[in-house]
C-alpha positions in Angstrom: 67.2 5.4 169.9 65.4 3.6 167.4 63.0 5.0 164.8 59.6 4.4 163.3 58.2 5.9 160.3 54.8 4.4 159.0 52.7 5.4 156.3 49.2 4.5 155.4 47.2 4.8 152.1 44.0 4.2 150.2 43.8 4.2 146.6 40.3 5.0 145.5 40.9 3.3 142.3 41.7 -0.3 143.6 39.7 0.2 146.9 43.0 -1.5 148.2 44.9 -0.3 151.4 48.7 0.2 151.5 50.5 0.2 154.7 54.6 0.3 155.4 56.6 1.0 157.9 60.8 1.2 158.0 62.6 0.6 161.2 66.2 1.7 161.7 67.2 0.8 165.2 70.5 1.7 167.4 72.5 0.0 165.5 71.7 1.2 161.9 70.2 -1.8 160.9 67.1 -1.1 159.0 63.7 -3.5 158.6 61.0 -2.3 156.1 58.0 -4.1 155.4 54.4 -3.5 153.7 51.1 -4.7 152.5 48.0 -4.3 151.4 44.3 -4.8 152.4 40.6 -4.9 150.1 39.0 -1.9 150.9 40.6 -1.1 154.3 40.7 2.4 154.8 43.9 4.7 155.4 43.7 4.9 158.9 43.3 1.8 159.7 46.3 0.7 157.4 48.2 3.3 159.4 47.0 1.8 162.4 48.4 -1.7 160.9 51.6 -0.1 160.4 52.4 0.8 163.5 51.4 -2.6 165.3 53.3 -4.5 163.1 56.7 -2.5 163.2 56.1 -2.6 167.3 56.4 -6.2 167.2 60.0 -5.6 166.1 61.3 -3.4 168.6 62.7 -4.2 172.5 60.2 -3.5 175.4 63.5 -1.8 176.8 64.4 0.3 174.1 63.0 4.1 173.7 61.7 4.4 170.5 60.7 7.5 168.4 57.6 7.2 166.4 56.5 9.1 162.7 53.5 8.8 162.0 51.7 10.3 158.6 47.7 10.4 160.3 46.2 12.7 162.6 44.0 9.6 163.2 46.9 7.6 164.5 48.7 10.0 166.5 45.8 11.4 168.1 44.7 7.3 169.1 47.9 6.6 169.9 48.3 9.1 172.4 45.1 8.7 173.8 46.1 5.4 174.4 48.9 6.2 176.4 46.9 8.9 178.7 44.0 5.9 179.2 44.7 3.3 181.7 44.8 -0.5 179.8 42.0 -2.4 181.2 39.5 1.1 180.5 40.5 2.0 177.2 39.9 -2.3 176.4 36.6 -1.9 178.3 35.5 1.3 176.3 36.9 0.5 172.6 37.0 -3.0 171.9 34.7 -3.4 169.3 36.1 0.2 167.5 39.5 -0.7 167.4 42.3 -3.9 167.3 43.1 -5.5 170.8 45.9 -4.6 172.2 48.6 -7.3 172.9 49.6 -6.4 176.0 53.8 -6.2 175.1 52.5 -3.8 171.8 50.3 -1.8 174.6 53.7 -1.5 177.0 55.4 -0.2 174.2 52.7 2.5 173.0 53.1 3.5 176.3 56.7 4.2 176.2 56.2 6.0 172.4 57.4 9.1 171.4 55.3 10.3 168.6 55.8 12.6 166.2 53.5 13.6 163.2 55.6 14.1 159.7 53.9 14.5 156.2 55.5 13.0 153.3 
């Protein structure tokens, strides 16, 4: 099974946003990655974390999410209990729009709330 973990931060001091996630997949292979963001706030660096390490993994491939944020997990999963086209409808403006292979895989997520 592969594995997720993402992190997101805000450092008052720099008003910059930090956001990483590492990926090891069935194989062992790891991909990390991060970056940063003016003034973006934790969450929504989370948020970023999580989309961009989902680009990386197979549609076809269960996959075993950590996330750091309430925020995140709670979203996420209320994604996956919200059918597609009303969760768009409700929360496009509050949120990122969903690519619709990311949304397939949200779907499929196991998440899992860890605190570093």
């Amino acid at each position: 099974m592969t594995t997720i973990q993402t992190y997101g931060r805000h450092n008052n001091t720099s008003n910059i946003g930090l956001w990483g996630y590492k990926i090891t997949f069935d194989d062992g292979t790891e991909k990390i990655d991060r970056g940063s963001s003016k003034g973006a706030s934790a969450d929504l660096m989370g948020l970023t974390a999580v989309w961009k390490s989902l680009q990386y993994c197979s549609l076809y491939s269960p996959v075993k999410l950590f996330v750091e944020s309430e925020y995140v997990k709670v979203l996420l999963e209320r994604i996956k209990r919200e059918e597609k086209s009303v969760f768009k409808e409700k929360h496009h403006y509050t949120i990122m729009r969903i690519h619709s292979a990311i949304f397939s895989k949200i779907l499929q997520l196991e998440i899992n709330l860890i605190k570093y």
